[in-house]
N, CA, C and O atoms as a Tinker XYZ file with bonds, in Angstrom:
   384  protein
     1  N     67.130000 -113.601000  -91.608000    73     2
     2  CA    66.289000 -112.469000  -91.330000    64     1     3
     3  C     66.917000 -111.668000  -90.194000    63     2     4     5
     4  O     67.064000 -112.185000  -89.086000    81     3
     5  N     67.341000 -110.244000  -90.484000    73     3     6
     6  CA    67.525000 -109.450000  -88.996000    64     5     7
     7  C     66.474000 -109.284000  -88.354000    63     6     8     9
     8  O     65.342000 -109.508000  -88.782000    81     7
     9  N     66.724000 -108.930000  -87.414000    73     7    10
    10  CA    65.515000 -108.901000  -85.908000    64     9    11
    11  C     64.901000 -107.676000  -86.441000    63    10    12    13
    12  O     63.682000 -107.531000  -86.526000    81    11
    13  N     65.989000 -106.571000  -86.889000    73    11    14
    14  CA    64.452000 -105.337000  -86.823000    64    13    15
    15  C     63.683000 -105.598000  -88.824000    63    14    16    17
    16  O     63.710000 -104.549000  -89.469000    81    15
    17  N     63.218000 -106.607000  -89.446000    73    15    18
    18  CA    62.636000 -107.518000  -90.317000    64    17    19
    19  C     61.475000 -108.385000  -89.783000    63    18    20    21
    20  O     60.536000 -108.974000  -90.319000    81    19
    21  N     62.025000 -108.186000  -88.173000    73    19    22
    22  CA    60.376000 -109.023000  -87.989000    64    21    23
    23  C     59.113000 -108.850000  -87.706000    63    22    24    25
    24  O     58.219000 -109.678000  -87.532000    81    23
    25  N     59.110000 -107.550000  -87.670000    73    23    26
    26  CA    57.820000 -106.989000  -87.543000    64    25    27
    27  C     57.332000 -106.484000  -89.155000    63    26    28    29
    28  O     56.174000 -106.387000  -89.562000    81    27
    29  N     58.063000 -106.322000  -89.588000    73    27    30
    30  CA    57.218000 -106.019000  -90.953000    64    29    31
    31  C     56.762000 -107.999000  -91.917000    63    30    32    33
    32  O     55.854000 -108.347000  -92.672000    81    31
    33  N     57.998000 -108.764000  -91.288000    73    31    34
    34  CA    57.496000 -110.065000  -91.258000    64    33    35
    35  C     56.112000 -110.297000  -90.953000    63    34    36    37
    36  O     55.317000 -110.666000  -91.817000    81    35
    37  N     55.765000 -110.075000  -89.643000    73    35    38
    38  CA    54.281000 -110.738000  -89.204000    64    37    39
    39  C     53.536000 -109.697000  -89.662000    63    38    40    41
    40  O     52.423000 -110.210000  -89.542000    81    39
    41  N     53.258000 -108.208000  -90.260000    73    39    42
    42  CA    51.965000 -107.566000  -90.245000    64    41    43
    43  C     51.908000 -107.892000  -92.163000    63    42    44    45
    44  O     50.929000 -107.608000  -92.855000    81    43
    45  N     53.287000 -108.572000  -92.730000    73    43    46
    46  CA    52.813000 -109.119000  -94.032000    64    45    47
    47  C     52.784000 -110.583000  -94.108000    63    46    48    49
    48  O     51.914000 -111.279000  -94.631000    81    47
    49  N     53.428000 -110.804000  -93.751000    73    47    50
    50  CA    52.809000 -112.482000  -93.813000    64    49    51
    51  C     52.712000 -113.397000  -92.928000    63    50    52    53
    52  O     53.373000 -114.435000  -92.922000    81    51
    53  N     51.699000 -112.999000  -91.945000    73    51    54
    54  CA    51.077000 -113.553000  -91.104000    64    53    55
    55  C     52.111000 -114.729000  -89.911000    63    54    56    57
    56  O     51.753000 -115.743000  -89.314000    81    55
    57  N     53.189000 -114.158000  -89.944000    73    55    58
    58  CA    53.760000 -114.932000  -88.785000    64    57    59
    59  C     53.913000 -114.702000  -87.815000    63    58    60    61
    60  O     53.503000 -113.547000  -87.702000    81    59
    61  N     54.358000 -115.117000  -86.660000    73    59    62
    62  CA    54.304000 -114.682000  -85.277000    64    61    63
    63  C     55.924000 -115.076000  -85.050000    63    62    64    65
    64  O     56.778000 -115.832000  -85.512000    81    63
    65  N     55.733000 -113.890000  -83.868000    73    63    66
    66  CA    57.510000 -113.971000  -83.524000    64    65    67
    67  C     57.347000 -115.007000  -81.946000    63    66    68    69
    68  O     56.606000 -114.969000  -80.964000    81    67
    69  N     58.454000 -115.849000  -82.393000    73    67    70
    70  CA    58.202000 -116.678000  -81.970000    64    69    71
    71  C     59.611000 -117.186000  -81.033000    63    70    72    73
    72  O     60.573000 -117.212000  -81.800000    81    71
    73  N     59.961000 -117.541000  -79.801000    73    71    74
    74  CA    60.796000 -117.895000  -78.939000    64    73    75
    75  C     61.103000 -119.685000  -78.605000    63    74    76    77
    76  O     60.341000 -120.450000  -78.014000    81    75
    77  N     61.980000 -119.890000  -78.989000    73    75    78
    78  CA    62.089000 -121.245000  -78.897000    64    77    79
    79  C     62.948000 -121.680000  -78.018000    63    78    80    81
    80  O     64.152000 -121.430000  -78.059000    81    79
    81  N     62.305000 -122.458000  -77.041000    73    79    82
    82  CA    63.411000 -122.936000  -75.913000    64    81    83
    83  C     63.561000 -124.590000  -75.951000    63    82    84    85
    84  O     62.627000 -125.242000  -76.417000    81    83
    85  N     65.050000 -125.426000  -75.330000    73    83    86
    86  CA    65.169000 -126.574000  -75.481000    64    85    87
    87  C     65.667000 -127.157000  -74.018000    63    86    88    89
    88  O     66.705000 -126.857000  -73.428000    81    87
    89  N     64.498000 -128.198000  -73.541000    73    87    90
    90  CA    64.559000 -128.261000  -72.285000    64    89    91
    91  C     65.801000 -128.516000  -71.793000    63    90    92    93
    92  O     66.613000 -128.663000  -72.707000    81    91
    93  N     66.419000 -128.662000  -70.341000    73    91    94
    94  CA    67.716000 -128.405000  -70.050000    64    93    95
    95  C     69.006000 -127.719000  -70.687000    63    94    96    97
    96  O     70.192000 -127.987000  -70.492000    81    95
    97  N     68.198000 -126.384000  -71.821000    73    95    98
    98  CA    69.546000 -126.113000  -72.163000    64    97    99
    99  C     69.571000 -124.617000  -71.775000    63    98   100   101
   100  O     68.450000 -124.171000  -71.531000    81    99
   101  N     70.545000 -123.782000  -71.666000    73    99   102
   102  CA    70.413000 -122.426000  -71.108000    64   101   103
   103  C     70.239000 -121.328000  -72.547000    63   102   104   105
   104  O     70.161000 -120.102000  -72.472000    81   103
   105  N     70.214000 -121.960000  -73.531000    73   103   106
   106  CA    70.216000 -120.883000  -74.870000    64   105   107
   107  C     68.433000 -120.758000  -75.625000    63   106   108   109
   108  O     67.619000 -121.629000  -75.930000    81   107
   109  N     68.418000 -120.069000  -75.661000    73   107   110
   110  CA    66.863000 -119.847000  -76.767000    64   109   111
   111  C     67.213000 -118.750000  -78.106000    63   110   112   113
   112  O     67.997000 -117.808000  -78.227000    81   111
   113  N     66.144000 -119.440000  -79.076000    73   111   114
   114  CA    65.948000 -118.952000  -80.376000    64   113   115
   115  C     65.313000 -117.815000  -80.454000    63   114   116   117
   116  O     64.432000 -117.628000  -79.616000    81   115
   117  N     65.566000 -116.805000  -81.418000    73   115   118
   118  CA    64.329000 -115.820000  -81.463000    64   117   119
   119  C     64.190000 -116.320000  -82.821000    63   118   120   121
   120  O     64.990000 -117.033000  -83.426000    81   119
   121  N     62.797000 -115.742000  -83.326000    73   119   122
   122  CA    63.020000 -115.507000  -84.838000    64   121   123
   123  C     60.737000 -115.474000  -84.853000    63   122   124   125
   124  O     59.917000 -115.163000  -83.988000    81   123
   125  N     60.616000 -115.922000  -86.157000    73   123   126
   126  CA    59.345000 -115.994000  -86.718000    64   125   127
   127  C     59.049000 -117.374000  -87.378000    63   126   128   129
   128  O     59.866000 -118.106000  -87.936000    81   127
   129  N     57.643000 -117.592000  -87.193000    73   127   130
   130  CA    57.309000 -119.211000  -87.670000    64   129   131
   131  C     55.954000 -118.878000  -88.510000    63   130   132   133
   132  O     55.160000 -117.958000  -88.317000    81   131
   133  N     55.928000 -119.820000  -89.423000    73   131   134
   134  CA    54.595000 -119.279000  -90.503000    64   133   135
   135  C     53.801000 -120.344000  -89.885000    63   134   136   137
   136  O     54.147000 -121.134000  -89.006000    81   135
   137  N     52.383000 -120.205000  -90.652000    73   135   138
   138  CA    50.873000 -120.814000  -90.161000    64   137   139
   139  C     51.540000 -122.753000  -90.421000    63   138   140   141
   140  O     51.174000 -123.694000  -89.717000    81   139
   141  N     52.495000 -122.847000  -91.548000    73   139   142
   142  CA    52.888000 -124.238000  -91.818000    64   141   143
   143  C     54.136000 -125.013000  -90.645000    63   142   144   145
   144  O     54.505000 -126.184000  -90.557000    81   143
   145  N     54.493000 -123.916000  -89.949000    73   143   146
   146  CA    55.485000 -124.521000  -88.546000    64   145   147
   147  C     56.906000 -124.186000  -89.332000    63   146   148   149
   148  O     58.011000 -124.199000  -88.790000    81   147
   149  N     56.715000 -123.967000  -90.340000    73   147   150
   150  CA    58.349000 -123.078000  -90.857000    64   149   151
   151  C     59.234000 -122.033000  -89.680000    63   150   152   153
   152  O     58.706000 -120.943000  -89.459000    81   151
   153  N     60.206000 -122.271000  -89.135000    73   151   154
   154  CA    61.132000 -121.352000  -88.276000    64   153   155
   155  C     61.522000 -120.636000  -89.157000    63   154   156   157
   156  O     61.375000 -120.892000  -90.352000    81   155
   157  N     62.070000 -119.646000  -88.709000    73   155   158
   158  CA    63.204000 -118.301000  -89.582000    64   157   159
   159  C     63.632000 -117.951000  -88.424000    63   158   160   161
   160  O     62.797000 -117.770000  -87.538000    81   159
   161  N     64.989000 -117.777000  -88.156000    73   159   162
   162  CA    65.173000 -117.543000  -86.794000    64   161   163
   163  C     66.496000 -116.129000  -86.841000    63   162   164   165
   164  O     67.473000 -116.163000  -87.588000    81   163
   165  N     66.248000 -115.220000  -86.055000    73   163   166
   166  CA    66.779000 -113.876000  -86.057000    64   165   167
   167  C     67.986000 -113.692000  -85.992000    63   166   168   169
   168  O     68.627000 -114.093000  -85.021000    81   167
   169  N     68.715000 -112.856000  -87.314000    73   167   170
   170  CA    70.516000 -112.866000  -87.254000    64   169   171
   171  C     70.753000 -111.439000  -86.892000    63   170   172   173
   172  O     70.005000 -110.472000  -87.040000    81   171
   173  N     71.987000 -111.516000  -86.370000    73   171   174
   174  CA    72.732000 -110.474000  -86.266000    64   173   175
   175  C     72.889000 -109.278000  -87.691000    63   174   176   177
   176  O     72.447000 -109.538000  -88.810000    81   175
   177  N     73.688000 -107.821000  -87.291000    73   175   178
   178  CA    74.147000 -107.514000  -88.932000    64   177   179
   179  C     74.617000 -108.301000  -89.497000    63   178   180   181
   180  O     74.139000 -108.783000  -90.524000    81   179
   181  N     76.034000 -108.748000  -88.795000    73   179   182
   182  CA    77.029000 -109.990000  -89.760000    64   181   183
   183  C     76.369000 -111.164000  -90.051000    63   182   184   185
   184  O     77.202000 -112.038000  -90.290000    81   183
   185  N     74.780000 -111.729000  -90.170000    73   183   186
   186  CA    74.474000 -112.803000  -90.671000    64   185   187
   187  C     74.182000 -113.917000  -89.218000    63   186   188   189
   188  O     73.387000 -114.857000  -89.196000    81   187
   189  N     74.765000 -113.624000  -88.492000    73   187   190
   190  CA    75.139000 -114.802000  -87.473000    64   189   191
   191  C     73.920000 -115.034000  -86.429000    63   190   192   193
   192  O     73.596000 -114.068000  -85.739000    81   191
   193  N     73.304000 -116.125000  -86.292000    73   191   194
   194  CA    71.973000 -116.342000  -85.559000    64   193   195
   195  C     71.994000 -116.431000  -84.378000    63   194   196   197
   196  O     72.906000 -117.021000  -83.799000    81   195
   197  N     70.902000 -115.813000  -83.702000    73   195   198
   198  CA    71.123000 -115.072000  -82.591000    64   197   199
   199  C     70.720000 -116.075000  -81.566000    63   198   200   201
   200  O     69.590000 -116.491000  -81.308000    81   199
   201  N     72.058000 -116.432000  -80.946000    73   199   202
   202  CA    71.450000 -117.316000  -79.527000    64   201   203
   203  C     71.427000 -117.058000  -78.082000    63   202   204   205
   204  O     72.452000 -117.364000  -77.473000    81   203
   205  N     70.138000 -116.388000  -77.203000    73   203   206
   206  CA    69.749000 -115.822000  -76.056000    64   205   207
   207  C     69.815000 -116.934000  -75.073000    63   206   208   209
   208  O     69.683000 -118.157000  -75.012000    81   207
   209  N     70.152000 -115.642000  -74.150000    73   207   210
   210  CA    70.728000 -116.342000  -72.430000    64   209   211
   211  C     69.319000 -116.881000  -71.649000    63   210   212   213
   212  O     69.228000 -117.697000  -70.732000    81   211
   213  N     67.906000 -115.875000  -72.581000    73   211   214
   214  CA    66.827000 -116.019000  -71.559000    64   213   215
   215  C     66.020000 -115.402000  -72.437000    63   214   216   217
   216  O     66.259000 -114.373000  -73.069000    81   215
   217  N     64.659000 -116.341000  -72.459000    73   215   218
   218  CA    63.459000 -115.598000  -72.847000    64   217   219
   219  C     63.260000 -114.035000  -71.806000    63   218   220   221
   220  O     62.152000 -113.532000  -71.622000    81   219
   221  N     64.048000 -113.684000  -71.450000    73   219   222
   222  CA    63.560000 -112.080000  -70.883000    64   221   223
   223  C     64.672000 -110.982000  -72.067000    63   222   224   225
   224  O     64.721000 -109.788000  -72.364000    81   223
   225  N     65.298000 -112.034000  -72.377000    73   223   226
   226  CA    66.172000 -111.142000  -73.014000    64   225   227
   227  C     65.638000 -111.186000  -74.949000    63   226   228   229
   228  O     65.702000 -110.221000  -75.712000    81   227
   229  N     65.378000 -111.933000  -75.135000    73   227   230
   230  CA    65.025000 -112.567000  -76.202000    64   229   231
   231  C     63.081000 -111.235000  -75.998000    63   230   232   233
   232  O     62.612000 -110.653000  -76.976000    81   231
   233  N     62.598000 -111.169000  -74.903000    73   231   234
   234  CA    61.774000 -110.454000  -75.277000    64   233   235
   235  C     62.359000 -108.641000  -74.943000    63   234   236   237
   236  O     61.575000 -107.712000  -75.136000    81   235
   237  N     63.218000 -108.495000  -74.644000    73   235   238
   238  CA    63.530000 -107.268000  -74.389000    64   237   239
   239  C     63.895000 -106.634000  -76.205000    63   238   240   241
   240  O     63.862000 -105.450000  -76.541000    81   239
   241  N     64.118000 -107.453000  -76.832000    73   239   242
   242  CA    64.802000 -107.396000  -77.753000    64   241   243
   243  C     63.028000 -107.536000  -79.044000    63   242   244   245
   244  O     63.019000 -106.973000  -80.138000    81   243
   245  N     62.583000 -107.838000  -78.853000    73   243   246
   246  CA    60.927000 -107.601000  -79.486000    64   245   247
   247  C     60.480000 -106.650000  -79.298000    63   246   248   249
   248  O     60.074000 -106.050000  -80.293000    81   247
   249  N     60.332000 -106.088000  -78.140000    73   247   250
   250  CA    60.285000 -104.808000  -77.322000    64   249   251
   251  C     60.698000 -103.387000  -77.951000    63   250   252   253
   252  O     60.159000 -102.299000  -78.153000    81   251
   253  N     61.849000 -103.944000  -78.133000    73   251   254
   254  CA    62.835000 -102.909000  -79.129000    64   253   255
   255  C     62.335000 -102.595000  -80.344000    63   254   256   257
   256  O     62.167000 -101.452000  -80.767000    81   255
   257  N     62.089000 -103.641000  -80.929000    73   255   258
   258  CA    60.878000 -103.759000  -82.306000    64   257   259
   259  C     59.811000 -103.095000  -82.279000    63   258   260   261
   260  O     59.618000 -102.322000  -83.218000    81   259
   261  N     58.753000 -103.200000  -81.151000    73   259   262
   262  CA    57.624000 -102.386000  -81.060000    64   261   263
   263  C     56.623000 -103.772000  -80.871000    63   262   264   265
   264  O     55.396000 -103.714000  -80.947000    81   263
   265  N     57.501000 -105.187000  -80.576000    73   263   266
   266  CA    56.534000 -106.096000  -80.715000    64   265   267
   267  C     56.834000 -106.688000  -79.243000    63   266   268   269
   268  O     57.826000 -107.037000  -78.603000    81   267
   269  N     55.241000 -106.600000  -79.028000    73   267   270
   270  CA    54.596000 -106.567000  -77.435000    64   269   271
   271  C     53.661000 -108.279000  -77.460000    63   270   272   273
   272  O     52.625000 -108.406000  -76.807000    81   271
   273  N     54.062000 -109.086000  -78.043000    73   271   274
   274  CA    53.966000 -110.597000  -77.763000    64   273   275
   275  C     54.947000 -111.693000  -78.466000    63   274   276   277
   276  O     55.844000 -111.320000  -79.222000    81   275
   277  N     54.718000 -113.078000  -78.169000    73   275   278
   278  CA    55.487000 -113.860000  -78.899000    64   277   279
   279  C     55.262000 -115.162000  -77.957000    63   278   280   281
   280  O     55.255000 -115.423000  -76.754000    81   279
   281  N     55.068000 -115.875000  -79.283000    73   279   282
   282  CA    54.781000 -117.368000  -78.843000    64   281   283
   283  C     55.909000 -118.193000  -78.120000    63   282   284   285
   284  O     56.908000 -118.263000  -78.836000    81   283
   285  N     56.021000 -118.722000  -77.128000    73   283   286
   286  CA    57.525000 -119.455000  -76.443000    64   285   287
   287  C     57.057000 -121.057000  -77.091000    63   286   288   289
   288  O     55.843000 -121.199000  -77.242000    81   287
   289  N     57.616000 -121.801000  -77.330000    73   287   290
   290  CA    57.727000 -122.970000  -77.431000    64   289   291
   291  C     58.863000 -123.712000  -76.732000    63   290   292   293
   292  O     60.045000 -123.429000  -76.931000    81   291
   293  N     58.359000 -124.891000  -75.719000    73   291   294
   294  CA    59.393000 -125.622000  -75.220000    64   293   295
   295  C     59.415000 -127.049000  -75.726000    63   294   296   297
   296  O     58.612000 -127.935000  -75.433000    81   295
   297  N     60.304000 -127.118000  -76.410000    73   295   298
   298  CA    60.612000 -128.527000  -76.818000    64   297   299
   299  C     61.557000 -129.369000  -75.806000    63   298   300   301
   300  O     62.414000 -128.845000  -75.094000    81   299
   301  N     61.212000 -131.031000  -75.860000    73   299   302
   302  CA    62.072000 -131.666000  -74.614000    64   301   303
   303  C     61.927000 -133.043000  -75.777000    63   302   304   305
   304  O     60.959000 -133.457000  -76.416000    81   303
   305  N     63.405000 -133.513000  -75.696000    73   303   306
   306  CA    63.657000 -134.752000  -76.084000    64   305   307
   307  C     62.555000 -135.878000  -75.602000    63   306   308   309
   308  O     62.720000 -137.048000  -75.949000    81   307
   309  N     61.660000 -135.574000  -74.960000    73   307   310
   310  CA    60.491000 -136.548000  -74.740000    64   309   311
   311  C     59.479000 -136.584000  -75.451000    63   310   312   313
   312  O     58.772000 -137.571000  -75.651000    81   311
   313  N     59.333000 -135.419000  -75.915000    73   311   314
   314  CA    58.277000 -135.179000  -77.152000    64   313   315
   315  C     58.748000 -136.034000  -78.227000    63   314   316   317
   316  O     57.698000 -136.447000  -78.720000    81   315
   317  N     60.048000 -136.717000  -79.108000    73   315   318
   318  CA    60.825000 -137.117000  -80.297000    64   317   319
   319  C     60.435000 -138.633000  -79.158000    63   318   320   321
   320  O     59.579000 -139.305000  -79.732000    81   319
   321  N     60.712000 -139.080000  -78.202000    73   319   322
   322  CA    60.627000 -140.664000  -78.104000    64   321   323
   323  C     59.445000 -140.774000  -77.613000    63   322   324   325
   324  O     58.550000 -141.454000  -78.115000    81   323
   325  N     59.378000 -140.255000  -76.816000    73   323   326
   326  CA    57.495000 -140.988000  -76.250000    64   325   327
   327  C     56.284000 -140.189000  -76.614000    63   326   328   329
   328  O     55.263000 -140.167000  -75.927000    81   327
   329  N     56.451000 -139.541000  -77.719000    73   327   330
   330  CA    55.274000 -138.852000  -78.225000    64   329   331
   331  C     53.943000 -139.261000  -79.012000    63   330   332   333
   332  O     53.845000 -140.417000  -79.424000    81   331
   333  N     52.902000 -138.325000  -79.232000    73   331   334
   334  CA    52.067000 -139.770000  -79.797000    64   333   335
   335  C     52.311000 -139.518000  -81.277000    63   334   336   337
   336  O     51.626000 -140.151000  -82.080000    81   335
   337  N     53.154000 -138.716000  -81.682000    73   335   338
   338  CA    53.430000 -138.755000  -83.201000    64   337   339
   339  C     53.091000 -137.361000  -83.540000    63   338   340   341
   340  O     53.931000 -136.866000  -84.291000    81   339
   341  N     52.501000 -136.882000  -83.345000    73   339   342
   342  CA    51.764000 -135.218000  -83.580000    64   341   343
   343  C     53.254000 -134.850000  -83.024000    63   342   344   345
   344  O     54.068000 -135.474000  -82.343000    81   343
   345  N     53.240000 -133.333000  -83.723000    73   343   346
   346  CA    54.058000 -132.276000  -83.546000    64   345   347
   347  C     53.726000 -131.497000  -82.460000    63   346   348   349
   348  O     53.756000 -130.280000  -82.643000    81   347
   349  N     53.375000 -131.964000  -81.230000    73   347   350
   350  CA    52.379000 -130.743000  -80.182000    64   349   351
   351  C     54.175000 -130.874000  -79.252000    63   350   352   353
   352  O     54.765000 -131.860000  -78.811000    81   351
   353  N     54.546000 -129.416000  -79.273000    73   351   354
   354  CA    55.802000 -129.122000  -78.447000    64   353   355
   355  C     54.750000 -128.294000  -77.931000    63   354   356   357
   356  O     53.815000 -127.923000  -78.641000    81   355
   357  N     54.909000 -127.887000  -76.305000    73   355   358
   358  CA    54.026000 -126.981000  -74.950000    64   357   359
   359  C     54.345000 -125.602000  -75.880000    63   358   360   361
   360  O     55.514000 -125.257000  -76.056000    81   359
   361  N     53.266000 -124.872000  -76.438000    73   359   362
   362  CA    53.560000 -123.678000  -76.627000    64   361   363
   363  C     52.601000 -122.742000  -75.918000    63   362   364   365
   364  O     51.652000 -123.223000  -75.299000    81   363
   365  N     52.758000 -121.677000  -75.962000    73   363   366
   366  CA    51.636000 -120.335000  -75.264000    64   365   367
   367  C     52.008000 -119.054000  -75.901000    63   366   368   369
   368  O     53.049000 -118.715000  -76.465000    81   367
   369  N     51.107000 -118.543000  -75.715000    73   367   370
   370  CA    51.332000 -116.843000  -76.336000    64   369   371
   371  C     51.680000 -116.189000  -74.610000    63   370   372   373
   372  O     51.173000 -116.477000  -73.526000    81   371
   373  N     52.539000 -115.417000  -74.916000    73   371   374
   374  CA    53.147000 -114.562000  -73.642000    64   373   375
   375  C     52.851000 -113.354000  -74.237000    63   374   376   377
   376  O     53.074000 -113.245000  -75.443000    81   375
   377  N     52.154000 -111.946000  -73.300000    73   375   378
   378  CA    51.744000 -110.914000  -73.819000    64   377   379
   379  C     53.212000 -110.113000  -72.761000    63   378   380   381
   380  O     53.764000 -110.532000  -71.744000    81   379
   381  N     53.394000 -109.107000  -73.411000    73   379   382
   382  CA    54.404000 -108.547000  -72.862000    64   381   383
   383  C     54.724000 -106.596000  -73.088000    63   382   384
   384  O     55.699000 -106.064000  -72.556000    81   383
């Protein structure tokens, strides 16, 4: 999916653009996730998936879109070993 695809993404099928970060690492995801936890995550023209220095940049770039929120999710290798089994990674809606 290109980035300017994701707004006509969420006002048709109900997904939210969504920011994915991985604890201790300096790169984050952009892209869109459906109501079932499906990722789609945002490519370049040439195809190539887009990996951000910083959720400020990753929202500057929504911004650009005309899209003024997006869910962050932080996932941490502690959630996969000591978790209670549920899929709950810390997420929040950030208004922007």
């Amino acid at each position: 999916m290109q980035l300017s695809e994701i707004k006509l993404a969420i006002s048709q099928h109900g997904t939210h653009p969504t920011i994915i970060s991985y604890a201790d690492s300096n790169h984050y995801l952009l892209g869109i996730k459906d109501e079932k936890g499906s990722f789609q995550g945002a490519r370049n023209k040439t195809g190539v998936l887009l990996i951000l220095n910083s959720i400020e940049q990753a929202k500057d770039l929504l911004k650009q879109q005309g899209i003024h929120y997006a869910i962050i999710e932080i996932q941490t290798a502690y959630d996969e070993m000591v978790g209670d089994g549920k899929d709950d990674h810390c997420r929040y809606r950030a208004e922007f």
